[in-house]
C-alpha positions as CSV (number, residue, x, y, z in Angstrom):
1,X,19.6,76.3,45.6
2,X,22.5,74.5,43.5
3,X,25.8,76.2,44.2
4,X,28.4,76.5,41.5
5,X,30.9,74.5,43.1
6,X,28.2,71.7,43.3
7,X,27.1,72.3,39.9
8,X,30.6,72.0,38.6
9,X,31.4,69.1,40.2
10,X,28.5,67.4,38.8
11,X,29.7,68.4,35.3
12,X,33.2,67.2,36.1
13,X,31.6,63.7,36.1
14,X,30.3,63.5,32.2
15,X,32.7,62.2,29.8
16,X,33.5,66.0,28.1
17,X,33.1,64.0,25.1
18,X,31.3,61.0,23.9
19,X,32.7,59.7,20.2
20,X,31.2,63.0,18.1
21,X,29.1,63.7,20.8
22,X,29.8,67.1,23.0
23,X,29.3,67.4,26.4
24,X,26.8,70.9,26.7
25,X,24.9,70.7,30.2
26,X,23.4,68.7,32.8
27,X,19.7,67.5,32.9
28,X,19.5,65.5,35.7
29,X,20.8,63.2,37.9
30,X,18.8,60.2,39.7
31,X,19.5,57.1,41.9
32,X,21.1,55.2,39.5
33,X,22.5,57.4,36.8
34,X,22.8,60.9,35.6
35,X,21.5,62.3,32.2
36,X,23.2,65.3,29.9
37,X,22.6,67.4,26.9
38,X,25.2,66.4,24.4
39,X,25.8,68.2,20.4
40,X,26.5,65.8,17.8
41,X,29.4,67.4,15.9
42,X,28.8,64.8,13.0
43,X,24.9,66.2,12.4
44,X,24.8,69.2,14.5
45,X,21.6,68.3,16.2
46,X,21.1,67.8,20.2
47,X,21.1,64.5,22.0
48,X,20.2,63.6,25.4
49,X,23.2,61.3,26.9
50,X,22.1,58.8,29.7
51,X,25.0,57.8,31.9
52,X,25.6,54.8,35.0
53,X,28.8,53.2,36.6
54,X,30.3,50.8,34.8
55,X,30.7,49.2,37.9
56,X,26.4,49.4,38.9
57,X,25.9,46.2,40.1
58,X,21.8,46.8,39.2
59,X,22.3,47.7,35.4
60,X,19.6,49.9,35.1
61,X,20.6,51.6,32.0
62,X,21.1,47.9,30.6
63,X,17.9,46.9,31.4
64,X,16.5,50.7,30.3
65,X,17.9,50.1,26.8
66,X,16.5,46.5,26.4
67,X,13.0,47.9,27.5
68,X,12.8,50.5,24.7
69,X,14.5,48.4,21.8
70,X,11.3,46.0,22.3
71,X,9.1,48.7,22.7
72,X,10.2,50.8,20.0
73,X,10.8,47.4,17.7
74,X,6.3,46.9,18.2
75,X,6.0,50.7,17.2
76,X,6.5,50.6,14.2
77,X,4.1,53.2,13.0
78,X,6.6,55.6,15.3
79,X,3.6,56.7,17.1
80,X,4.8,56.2,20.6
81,X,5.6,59.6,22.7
82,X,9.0,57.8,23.5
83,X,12.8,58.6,22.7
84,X,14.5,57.0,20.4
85,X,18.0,55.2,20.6
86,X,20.7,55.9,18.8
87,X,23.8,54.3,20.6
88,X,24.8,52.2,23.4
89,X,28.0,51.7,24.8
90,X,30.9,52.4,27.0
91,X,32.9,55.2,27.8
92,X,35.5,57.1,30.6
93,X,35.3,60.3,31.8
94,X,38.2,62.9,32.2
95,X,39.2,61.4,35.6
96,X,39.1,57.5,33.8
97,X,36.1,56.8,35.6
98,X,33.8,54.1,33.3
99,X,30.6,54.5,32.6
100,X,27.9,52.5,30.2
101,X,25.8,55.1,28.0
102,X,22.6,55.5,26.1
103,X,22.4,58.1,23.3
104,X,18.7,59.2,23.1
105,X,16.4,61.8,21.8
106,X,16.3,65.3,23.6
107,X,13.3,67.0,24.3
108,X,13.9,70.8,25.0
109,X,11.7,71.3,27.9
110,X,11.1,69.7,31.2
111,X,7.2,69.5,32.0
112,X,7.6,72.6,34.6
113,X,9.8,75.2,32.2
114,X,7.2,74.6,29.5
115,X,4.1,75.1,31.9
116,X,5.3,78.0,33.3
117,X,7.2,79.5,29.9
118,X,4.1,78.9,27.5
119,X,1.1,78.2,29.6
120,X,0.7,79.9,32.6
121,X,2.8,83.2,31.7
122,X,0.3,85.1,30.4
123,X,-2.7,87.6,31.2
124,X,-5.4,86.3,29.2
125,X,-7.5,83.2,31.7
126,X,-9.8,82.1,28.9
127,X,-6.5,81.0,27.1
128,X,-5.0,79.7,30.2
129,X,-7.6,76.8,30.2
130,X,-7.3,76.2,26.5
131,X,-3.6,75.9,26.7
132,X,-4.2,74.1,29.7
133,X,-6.5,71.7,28.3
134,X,-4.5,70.7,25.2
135,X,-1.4,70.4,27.9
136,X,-2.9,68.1,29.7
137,X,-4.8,66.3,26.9
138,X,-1.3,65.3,25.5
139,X,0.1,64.4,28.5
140,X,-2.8,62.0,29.4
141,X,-2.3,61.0,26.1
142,X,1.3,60.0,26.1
143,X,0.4,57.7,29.0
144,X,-2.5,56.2,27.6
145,X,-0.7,55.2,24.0
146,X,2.2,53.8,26.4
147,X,-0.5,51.2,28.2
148,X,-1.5,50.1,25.1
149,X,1.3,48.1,24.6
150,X,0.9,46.3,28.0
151,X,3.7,48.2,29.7
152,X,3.7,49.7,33.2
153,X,5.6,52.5,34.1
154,X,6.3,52.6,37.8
155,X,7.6,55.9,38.2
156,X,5.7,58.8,36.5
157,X,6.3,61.5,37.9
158,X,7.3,65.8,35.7
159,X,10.7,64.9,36.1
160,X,10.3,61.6,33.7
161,X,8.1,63.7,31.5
162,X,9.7,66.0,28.8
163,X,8.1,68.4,26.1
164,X,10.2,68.4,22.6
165,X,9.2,71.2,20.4
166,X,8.4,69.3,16.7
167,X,11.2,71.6,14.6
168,X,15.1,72.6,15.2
169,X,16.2,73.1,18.7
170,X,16.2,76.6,18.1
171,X,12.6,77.4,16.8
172,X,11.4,77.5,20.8
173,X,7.8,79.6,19.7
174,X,6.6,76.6,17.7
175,X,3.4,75.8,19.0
176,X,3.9,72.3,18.0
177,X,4.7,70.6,20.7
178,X,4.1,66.6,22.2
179,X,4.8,65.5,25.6
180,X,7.2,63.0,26.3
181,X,7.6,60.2,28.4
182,X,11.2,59.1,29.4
183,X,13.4,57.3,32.2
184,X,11.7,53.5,32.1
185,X,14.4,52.3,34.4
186,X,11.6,50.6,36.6
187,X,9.5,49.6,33.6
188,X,7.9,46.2,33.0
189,X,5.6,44.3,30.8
190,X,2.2,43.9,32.6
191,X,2.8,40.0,32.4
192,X,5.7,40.7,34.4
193,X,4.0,42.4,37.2
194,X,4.3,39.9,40.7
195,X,1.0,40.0,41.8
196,X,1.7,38.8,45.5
197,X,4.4,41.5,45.9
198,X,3.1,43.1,49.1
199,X,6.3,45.0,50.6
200,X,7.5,47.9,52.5
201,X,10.1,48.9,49.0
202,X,8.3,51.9,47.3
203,X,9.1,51.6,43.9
204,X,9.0,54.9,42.0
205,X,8.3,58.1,44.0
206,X,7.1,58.9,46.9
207,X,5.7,62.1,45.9
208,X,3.3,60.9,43.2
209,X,2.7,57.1,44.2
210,X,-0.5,55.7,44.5
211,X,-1.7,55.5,48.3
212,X,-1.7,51.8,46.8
213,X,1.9,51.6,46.3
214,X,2.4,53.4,49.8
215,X,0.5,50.1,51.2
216,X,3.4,47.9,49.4
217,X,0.8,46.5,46.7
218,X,2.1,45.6,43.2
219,X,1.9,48.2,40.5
220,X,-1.1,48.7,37.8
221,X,-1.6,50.8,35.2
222,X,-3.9,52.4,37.2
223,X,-1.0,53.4,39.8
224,X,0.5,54.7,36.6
225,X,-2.6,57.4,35.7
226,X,-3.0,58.2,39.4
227,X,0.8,59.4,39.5
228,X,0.4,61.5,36.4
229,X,-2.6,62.8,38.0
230,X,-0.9,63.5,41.0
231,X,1.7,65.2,38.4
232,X,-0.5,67.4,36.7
233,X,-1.9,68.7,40.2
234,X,1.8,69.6,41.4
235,X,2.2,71.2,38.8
236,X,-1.1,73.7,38.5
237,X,-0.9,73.9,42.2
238,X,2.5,74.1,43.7
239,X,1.6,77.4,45.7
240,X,-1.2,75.5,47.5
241,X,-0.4,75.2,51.3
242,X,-1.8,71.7,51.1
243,X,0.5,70.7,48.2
244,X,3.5,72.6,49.6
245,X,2.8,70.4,52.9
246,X,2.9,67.5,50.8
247,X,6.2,68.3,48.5
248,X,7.6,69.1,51.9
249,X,7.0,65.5,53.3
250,X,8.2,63.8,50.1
251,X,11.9,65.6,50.0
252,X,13.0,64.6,53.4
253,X,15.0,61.1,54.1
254,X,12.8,58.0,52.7
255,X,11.8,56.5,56.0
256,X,8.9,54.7,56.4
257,X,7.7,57.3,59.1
258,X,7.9,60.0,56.4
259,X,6.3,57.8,53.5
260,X,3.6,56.8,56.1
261,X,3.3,60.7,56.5
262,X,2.9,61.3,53.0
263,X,0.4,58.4,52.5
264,X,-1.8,59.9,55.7
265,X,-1.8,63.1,54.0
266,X,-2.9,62.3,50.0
267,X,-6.1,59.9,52.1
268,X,-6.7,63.7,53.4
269,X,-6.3,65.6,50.4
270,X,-10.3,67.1,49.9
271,X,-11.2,68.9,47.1
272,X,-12.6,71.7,49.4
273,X,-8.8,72.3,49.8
274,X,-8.5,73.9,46.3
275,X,-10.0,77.1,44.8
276,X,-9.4,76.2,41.1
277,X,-11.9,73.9,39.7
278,X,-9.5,71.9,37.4
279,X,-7.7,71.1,40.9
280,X,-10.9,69.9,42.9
281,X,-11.5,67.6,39.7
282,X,-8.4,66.4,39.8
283,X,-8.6,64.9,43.4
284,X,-12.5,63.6,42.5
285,X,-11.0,61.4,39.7
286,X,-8.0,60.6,41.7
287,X,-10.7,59.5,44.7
288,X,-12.9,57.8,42.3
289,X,-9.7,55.5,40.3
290,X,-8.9,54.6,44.0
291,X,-12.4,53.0,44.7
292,X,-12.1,51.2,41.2
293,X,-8.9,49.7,41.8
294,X,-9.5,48.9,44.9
295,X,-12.4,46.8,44.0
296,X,-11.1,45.6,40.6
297,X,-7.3,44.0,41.8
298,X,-5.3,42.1,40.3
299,X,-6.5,43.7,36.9
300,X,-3.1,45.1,35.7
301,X,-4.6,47.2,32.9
302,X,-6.9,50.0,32.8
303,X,-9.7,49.9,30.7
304,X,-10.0,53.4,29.8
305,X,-10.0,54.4,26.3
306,X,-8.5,57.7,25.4
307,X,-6.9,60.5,27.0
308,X,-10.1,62.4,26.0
309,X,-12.7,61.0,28.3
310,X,-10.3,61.8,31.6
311,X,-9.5,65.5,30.4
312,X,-13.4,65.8,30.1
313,X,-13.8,65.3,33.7
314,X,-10.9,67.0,34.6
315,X,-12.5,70.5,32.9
316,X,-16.2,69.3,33.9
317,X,-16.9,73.1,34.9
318,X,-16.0,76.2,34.4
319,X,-14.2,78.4,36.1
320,X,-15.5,81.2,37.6
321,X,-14.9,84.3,36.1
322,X,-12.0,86.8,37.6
323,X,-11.3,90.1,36.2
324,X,-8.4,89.9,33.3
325,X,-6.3,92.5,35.6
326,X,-5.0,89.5,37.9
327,X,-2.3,87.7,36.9
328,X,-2.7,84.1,36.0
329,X,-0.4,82.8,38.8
330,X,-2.7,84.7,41.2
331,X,-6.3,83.7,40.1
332,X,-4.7,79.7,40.4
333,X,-3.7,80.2,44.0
């Protein structure tokens, strides 16, 4: 658990303000930079603030802001699940420390607080999967419309994933919601893919790579949907001693024993391991992209269609039925 003291000294970092922009909270922090919720004083709405060194030799958040200009320049129909910029620039912090910043959209919820807020905390199962479903249907959704302009994430994962409610900040019941994709940091054209990159530098995250990427292959956009189904299964399943096994392996120290360990145990993972249908589909698909990649390299793209067709073999069957007394957290164990 986050002590204050650590917590505060995080916060002590961020520029208390940013031109009419007010520092409110922390959102994240990552390898290269650290993201915050910032109030516009000018038009009272919420922004998220993405902030690196001034001094980063890598220029992430440079190469982050190119990224989404040309991505958001070929969307012009606005139909991409993507944030929007607003400003770019630099800026100090109380303690005259420099940093380079990107003023984006800001999505209220992180994939977990929505899942457990508005989806699994509940009594009723049949609406569970419906919920579920839809969930899930955008999220597959958000990835598939971002392949379609020939771009490769490399690093999908629920902490680059964000749910913005469509009104104000404050109208949280809405049920209109659309899942977000953010941080594209690692991002690249599929053109831009090296094909004869075979390496022991993980890109992205341990915890949801492909066992492709574990084997120091180059990235597809199959690698992409293999981490976001690795994502959703995390998610629905994170009380799973399997899973728990597997999250444990991916927080220690990013040695190649421990990202060897993590790669031996997603070859294991069985769908006999799970109880809940959606979960035991989940690893199929996940088994059965493997085989398809593995015979089709070096395609870069996948040649799905819609989000549609994958949620329809994710929910192939039923579940079976549990009396409504349980508790949703407890019939998904």
């Amino acid at each position: 658990m986050e002590r204050k003291s650590d917590k505060l000294a995080l916060e002590q970092q961020f520029p208390s303000i940013i031109k009419s922009y007010q520092f409110i909270e922390t959102l994240g922090v990552g390898a290269y930079g650290m993201v915050a919720m910032y109030y516009n004083q000018t038009d009272e709405q919420f922004y998220a603030i993405k902030l690196e060194s001034a001094e980063a030799m890598q220029q992430s958040l440079l190469r982050e802001k190119m990224f989404l200009q040309q991505l958001l320049e070929e969307d012009e129909e606005r139909e991409l699940p993507i944030p929007w910029i607003y400003d770019y620039g630099t800026t100090k912090n109380n303690q005259g420390k420099s940093f380079v910043y990107l003023v984006m959209d800001y999505y209220n919820f992180s994939l977990e607080e929505y899942y457990q807020l508005h989806i699994l905390n509940g009594d009723d199962y049949d609406q569970y999967i419906h919920q579920l479903k839809e969930f899930i249907g955008k999220l597959l959704n958000c990835l598939v419309k971002f392949h379609s302009k020939n771009r490769i994430h490399r690093d999908i994962k629920a902490q680059n994933m964000r749910v913005g409610i469509n009104s104000n900040f404050q109208d949280e019941e809405s049920s209109e919601y659309q899942v977000y994709m953010i941080d594209f940091g690692t991002s690249l054209l599929s053109s831009q893919i090296n094909t004869q990159r075979q390496n022991n530098d993980l890109i992205g995250s341990t915890i949801t790579a492909s066992k492709f990427i574990h084997q120091g292959l180059y990235y597809t956009q199959y690698d992409d949907l293999i981490s976001a189904l690795y994502t959703i299964l995390f998610l629905i399943q994170e009380d799973n001693t399997f899973i728990q096994e597997l999250i444990e392996f991916s927080n220690k120290d990013q040695s190649l024993a421990n990202q060897e360990a993590v790669r031996q145990l997603k070859e294991q993972l069985n769908p006999a391991y799970f109880g809940l249908n959606i979960a035991k589909n989940i690893i199929t698909l996940i088994k059965e992209i493997e085989i398809q990649v593995n015979d089709k390299r070096p395609l870069i793209n996948t040649d799905y269609v819609d989000a549609q067709s994958l949620v329809t073999k994710i929910f192939k069957e039923e579940e079976i039925f549990i009396p409504k007394e349980i508790t949703i957290k407890e019939k998904i164990k």
